[in-house]
N, C-alpha and C positions, 0 to 999 in steps of 0.2 A: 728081153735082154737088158735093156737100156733102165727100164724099173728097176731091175734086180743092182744094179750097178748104183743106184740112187739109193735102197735099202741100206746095201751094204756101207755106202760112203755117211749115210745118217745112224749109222749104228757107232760107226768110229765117233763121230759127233757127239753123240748120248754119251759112250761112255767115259770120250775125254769129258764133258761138261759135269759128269757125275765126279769124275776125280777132282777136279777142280773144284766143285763146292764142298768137298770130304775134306779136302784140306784148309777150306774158308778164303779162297779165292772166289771171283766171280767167272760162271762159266761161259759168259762173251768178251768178245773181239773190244778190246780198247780204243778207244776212240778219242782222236788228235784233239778236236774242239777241245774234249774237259781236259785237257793234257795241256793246251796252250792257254786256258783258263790261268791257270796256274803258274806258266811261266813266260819270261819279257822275252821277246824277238826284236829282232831286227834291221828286217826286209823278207822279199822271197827272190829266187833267181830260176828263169826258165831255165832246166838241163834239155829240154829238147827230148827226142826218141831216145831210149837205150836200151839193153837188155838188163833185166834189171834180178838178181837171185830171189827166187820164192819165199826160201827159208828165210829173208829181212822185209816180208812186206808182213807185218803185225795185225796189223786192226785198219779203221774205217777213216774216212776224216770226219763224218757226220753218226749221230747216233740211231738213224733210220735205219740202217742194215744190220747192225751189232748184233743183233739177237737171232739173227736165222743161222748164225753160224759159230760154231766151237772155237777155241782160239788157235787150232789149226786150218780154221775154216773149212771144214767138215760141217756139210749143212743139219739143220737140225729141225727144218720145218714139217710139217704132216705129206707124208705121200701125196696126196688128192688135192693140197694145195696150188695156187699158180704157181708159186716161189719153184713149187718141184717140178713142173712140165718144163718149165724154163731150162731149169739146172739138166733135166732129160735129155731137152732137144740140143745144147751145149755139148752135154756129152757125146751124143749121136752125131754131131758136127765134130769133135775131138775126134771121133774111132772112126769118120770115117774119111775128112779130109784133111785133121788138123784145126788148132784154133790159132788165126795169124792176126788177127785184128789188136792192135795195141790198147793198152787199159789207162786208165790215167789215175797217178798217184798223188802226194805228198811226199817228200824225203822231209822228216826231223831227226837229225842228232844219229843219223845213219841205218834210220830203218823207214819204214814204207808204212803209207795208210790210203785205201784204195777211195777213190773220187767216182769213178766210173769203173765198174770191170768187176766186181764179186765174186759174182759167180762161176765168171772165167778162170778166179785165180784158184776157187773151191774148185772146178774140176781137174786143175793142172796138176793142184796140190796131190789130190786122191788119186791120179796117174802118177804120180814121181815125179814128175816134169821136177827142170832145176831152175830155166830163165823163162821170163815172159816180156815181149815187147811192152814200152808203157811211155806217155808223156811226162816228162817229171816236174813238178816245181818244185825248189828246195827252198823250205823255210829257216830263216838262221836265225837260233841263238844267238842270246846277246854277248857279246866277249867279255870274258873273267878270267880270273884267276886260278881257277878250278882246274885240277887234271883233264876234268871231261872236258872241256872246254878247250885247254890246247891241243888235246889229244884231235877233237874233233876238228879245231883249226885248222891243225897238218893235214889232216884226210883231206879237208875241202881244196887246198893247195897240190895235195898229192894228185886228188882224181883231175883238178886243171888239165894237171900234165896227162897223165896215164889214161882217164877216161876209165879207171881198175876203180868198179866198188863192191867189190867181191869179199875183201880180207879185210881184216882190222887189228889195231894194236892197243895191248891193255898199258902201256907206258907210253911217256912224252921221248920226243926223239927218233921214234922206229920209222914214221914214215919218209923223212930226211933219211934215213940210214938205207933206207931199203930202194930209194933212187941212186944214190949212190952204189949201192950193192949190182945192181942187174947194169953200173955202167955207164949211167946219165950225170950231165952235169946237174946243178942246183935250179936251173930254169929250164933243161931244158924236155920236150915235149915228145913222147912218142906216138912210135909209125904203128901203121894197122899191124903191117907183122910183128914188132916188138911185143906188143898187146897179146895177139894169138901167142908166141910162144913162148910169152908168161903165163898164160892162161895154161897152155898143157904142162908146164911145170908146177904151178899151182895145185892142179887137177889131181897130179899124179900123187903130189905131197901128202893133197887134204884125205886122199883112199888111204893112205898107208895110217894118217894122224889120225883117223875114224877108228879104225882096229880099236876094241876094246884093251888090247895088251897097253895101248899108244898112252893111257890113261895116268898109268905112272908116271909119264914125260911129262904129262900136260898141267897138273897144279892147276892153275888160274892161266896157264897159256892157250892165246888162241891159235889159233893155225897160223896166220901170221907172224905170230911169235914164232915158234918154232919153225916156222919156212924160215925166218931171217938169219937165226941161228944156223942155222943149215947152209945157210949161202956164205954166212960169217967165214963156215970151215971149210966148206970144199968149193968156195966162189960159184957164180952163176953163171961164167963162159963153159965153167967144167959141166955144171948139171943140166945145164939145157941141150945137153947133148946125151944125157944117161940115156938107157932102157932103162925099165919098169923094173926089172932087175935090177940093177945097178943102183938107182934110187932107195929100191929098199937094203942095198949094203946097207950104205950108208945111213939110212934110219936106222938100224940096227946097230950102228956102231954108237949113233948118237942116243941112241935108246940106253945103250950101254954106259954110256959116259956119265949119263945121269944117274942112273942107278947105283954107282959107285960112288958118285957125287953123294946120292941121299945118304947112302951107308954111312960113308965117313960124317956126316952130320951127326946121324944117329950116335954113332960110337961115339963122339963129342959130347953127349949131352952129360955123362956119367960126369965126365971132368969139370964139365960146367959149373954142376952141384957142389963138387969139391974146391972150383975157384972162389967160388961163390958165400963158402963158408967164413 
């Protein structure tokens, strides 16, 4: 049973790593070291335990693991390997009591690269799991001028307060904007419940923004973006109270507003031409 579960999660492996070098990428997990080769830090800061989302922990911090796994960490080692009795008996612990034990990361620039815990994170990944306990250190970027560079400044300022590193903003300003939205001053810090019921307003946003339809809305926006815009219109005392219904009104309205947004752009372009002459 437990085999057959290991096939199938090394078959996803093969053939993300086959897509990946069809398209002239490399079919392993990136790895922080040659990452930080290349760019100035400066310092790291213990985050302590958190729950930390799957989908941002990318690749290794060392280049000894890199290769047993695809860049969803979908393993890719031989059945009859040690790498695979490991990855088995993990699993067989997953299905039968759970995997509680915390893994220990790296955070750069707001994604994750594992230190200890691999395997762990390869079998949670091939169950769906969304969070996994973890140790964190974050290493920081040197400060500039750069968008990514403010952009990430506010996160690290934001998550002080919130302990939220779930969402992200592809503009300078949203994370300032988005404490102020759900209600907090500029310094100040939330409680365990303010946390949890952002998190189920979050949750609910990100299911509707996933919908393939959502795609039109989305452009270069992230979920973040389009949650803040959402809190922008109908505030966040009102939606933390929606149902699942209710929620999706109003994405649908907002769905809507954009799409007549685009139109009208489009129909612009004719005149553009003719301003233009």
């Amino acid at each position: 049973m437990y085999l057959e579960e290991y096939r199938k999660a090394r078959q996803l492996g093969q053939k993300e790593a086959k897509l990946c070098q069809s398209r002239g990428g490399s079919p392993n997990l990136p790895v922080l070291d040659d990452i930080l080769a290349e760019e100035e830090t400066c310092g790291e800061v213990d985050l302590g335990l958190a729950d930390i989302p799957l989908e941002l922990i990318v690749g290794t911090r060392t280049a000894g693991r890199s290769q047993a796994f695809s860049r969803s960490f979908y393993p890719l080692m031989e059945e009859d390997s040690e790498f695979a009795h490991k990855w088995i008996s993990l699993c067989k612990a997953h299905m039968e009591e759970g995997i509680s034990d915390p893994i220990k990361v790296y955070e750069y620039m707001h994604t994750f690269y594992v230190v200890e815990g691999n395997k762990r994170v390869s079998v949670l990944r091939y169950f769906g799991a969304v969070n996994i306990p973890a140790e964190v250190i974050r290493i920081l970027p040197l400060k500039n001028d750069s968008k990514a560079s403010k952009i990430y400044y506010e996160y690290v300022d934001f998550y002080r307060l919130s302990g939220v590193n779930y969402l992200w903003f592809s503009g300078v300003g949203r994370f300032p904007r988005l404490q102020e939205a759900v209600g907090k001053a500029p310094d100040e810090k939330w409680t365990e419940d303010e946390r949890r019921k952002f998190f189920t307003v979050y949750t609910s946003f990100s299911t509707l923004y996933g919908d393939k339809s959502a795609k039109e809305l989305a452009g270069r926006m992230t979920v973040g973006d389009a949650l803040l815009l959402y809190l922008d219109i109908f505030g966040y005392d009102t939606v933390k109270q929606y149902t699942q219904t209710q929620m999706k009104e109003g994405f649908l309205q907002l769905h809507q507003a954009f799409s007549l947004k685009k139109k009208a752009l489009q129909d612009l372009n004719p005149l553009k031409g003719l301003l233009g002459r």
